[in-house]
N, C-alpha and C positions, 0 to 999 in steps of 0.2 A: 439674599433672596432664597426662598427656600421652593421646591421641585413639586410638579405633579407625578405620583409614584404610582402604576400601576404594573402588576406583576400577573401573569398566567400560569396554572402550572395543568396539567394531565392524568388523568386516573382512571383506573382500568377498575372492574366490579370491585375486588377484593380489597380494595383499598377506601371506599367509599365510607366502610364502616368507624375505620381509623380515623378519616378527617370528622365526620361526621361527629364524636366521640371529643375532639380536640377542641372541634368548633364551638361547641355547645354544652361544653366544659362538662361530660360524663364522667372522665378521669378521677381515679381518687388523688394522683398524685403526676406532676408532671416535671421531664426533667427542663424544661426551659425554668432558669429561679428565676427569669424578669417575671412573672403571673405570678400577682397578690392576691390572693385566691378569697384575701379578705374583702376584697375589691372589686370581684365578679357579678357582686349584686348592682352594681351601675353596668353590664352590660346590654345592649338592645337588641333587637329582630327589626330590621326593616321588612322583611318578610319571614316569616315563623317556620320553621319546617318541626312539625309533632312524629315526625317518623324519621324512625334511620335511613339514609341517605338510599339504602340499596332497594329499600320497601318501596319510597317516592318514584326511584325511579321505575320500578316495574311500571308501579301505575301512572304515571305519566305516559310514559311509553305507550299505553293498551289506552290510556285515555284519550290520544292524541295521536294513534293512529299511527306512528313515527315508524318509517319506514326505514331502508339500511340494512345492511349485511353485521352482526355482533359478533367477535369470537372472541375468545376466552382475554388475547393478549388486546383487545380493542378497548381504544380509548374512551372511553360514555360519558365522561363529564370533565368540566372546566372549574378552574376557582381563581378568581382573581383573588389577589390582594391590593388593599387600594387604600394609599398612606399619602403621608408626606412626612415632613422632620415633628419633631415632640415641639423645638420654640414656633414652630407655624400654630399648629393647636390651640397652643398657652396664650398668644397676641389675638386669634380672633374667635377666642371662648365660644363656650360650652354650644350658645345655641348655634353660631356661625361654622360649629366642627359636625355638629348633627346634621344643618345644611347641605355640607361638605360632602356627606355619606351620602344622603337622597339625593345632591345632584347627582352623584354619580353613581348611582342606582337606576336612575333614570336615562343616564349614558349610557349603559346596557342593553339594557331592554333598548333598547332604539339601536346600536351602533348592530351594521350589517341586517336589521330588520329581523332583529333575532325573535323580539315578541315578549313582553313581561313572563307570561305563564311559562313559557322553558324555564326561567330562574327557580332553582330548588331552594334556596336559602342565601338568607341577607344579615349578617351576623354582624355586629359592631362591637370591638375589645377596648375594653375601658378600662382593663385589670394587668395591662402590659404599659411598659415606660412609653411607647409610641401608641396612640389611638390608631385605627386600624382596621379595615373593613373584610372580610369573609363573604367574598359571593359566590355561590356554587352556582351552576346553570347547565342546559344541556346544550353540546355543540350544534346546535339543529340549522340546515338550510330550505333554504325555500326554491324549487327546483320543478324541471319539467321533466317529467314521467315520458318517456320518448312512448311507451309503448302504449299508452291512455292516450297522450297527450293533454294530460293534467297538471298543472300545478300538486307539490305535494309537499310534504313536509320529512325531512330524511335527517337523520340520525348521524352525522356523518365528521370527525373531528378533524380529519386531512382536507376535508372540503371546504370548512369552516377558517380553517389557518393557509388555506392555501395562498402560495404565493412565498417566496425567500423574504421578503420587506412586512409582512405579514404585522410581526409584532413593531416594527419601526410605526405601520402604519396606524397601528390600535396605538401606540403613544401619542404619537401628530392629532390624531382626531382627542384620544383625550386631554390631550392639553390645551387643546383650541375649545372647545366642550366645556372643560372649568374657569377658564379665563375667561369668557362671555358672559359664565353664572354670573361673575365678580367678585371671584379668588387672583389675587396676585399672586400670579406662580410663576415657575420658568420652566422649560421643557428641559427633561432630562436627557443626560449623554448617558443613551442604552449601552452603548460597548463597554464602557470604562465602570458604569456604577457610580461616577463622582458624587452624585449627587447622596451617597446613601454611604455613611461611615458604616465602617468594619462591624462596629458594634451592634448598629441598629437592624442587620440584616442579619443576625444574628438570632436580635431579639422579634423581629418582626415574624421569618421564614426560614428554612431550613439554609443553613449558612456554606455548608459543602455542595448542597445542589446549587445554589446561587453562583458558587466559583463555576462549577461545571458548568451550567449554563453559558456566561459570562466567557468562560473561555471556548466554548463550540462554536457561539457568534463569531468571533474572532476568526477563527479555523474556518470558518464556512467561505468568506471572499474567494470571489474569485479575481484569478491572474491577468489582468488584460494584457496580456503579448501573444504576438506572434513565433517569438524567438524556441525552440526546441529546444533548446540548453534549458531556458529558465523556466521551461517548462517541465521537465522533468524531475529539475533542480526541487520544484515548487513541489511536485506530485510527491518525492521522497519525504522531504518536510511535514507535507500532510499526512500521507502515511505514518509516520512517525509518533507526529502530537495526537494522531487518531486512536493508537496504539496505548499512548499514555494517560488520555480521556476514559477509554475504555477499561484502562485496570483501574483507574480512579473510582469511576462511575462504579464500577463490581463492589470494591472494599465499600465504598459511602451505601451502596442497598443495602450488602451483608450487614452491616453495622446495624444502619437503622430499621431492617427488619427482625432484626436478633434482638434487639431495645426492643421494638412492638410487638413481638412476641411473649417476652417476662414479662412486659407490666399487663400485658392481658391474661397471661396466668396467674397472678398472683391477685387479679384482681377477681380472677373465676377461682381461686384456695381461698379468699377471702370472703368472695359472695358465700360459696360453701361452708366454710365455719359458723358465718354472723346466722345463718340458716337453722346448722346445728346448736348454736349457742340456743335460739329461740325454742327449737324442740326440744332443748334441755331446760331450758328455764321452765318451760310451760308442762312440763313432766314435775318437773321438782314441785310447781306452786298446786299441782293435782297432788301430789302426795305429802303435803304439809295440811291442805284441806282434808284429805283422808283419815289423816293422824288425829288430827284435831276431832273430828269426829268422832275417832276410834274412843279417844282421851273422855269426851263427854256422854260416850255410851256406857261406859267402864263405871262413872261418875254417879251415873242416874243407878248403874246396875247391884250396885255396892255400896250406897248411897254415903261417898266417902270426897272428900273437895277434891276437885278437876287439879289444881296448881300443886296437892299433896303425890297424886298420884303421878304428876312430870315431872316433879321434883324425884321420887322415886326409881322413875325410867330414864334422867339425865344420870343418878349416879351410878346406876346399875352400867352406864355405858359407857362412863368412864372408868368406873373397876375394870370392865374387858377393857380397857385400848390398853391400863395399865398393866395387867395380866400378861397381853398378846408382847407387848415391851418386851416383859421380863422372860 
């Protein structure tokens, strides 16, 4: 039986442009090799986003009024990922996996009364071994203004996940959600991952935040006792694996922002060449026109054939290269 898979992950301004770029295959070159880039032309938009992720959101934000406190380390947007296994897909084809995505598009926009228009992008990967859904949206709640006494609409990503069960309870509700659509699915066990091999999370989403995640769940229970011993016992423990998250979590950003740092440079040295190559080409085909001209001015002035007189000036220019030789 194969899992209902949905995944959250969190992103602060500076990062928006990265996803954004990933999502909507901008990259000239990527290091996941599951993306057959031969393959990307079957990818779809359940909803289109024409702008980079950071531009949308201003104007959403100013569109919509979206109230909230922003700073620089604040979380502004959401992206599920939202899968299942590759043999799910393969048994209830093409149009039944397209389905699959708009149900769960529609689980969105409705689950906590977020509202279609928050979602910035609906991206479906057809070009990776698991099909695969891309939602971005903004964490937005609907909320009363103590000091209007308004309803409003706020900007708010701790408000939005609040609650420790939080993601238990966005799985519950999506599994109950696609299984009414009339997907045979089974609810996945969030702590363990079972439901999702080593490989596939690898190739779905970033495979070292996945462990990290996977193990803070874990780490987060709390102790039901009373006893002081196993209390303390507990608290050291935590501290500890807290300790060992936190130098993980450090090396996995270092890593992955040192990776998205080169391939954005070399993709701004490369925009910059193929630039210069153009203003050198378009130099060069001005001054072969020139030549040419030069060649037919000479022609008419001396009235001697055009092909005598570059025949002339090719060998004249190869004496000099042979000359400069020697």
């Amino acid at each position: 039986m194969s899992y209902a898979i949905i995944r959250n992950s969190k992103y602060t301004m500076d990062k928006l442009n990265i996803i954004f770029r990933h999502n909507e295959r901008k990259n000239s070159a990527y290091s996941n090799k599951e993306i057959d880039r031969n393959k990307s032309y079957k990818n779809y938009s359940i909803k289109k986003c024409f702008k980079p992720y950071t531009k949308m959101f201003n104007e959403m934000k100013k569109q919509y009024n979206l109230k909230g406190q922003i700073k620089k380390n604040s979380n502004i947007v959401c992206e599920y990922i939202i899968t299942s296994d590759k043999e799910f897909f393969e048994e209830i084809g093409e149009e039944e996996t397209k389905r699959y995505f708009e149900t769960a598009y529609k689980f969105v926009a409705n689950y906590k009364n977020l509202g279609e228009q928050y979602i910035v992008s609906a991206k479906v990967h057809l070009d990776e071994t698991t099909p695969h859904l891309h939602l971005v949206f903004l964490p937005v709640v609907h909320t009363l203004d103590k000091k209007s006494g308004k309803m409003i609409d706020k900007l708010s990503c701790s408000e939005f996940w609040k609650g420790k069960n939080s993601y238990k309870v966005l799985q519950d509700n999506f599994y109950k959600y696609m299984t009414r659509a009339g997907f045979e699915l089974e609810r996945g066990e969030t702590e363990k991952n079972k439901h999702i091999p080593i490989e596939q999370l690898k190739q779905v989403t970033n495979y070292e935040m996945q462990e990290f995640e996977k193990q803070s769940i874990k780490y987060e229970k709390e102790l039901e006792t009373d006893n002081i011993e196993e209390l303390k016992k507990e608290y050291k423990r935590v501290i500890r694996k807290f300790n060992t998250l936190a130098n993980q979590y450090t090396k996995v950003k270092v890593i992955n922002e040192n990776t998205l740092e080169r391939v954005e440079r070399i993709e701004r040295d490369y925009a910059e060449l193929e630039e210069d190559y153009y203003k050198i080409e378009k130099t060069n085909n001005w001054l072969k026109y020139c030549l040419n001209k030069t060649f037919e001015c000479v022609s008419i002035l001396f009235d001697y054939p055009i092909e005598r007189i570059k025949s002339i000036v090719n060998n004249f220019i190869k004496e000099s290269k042979n000359n400069d030789r020697n």
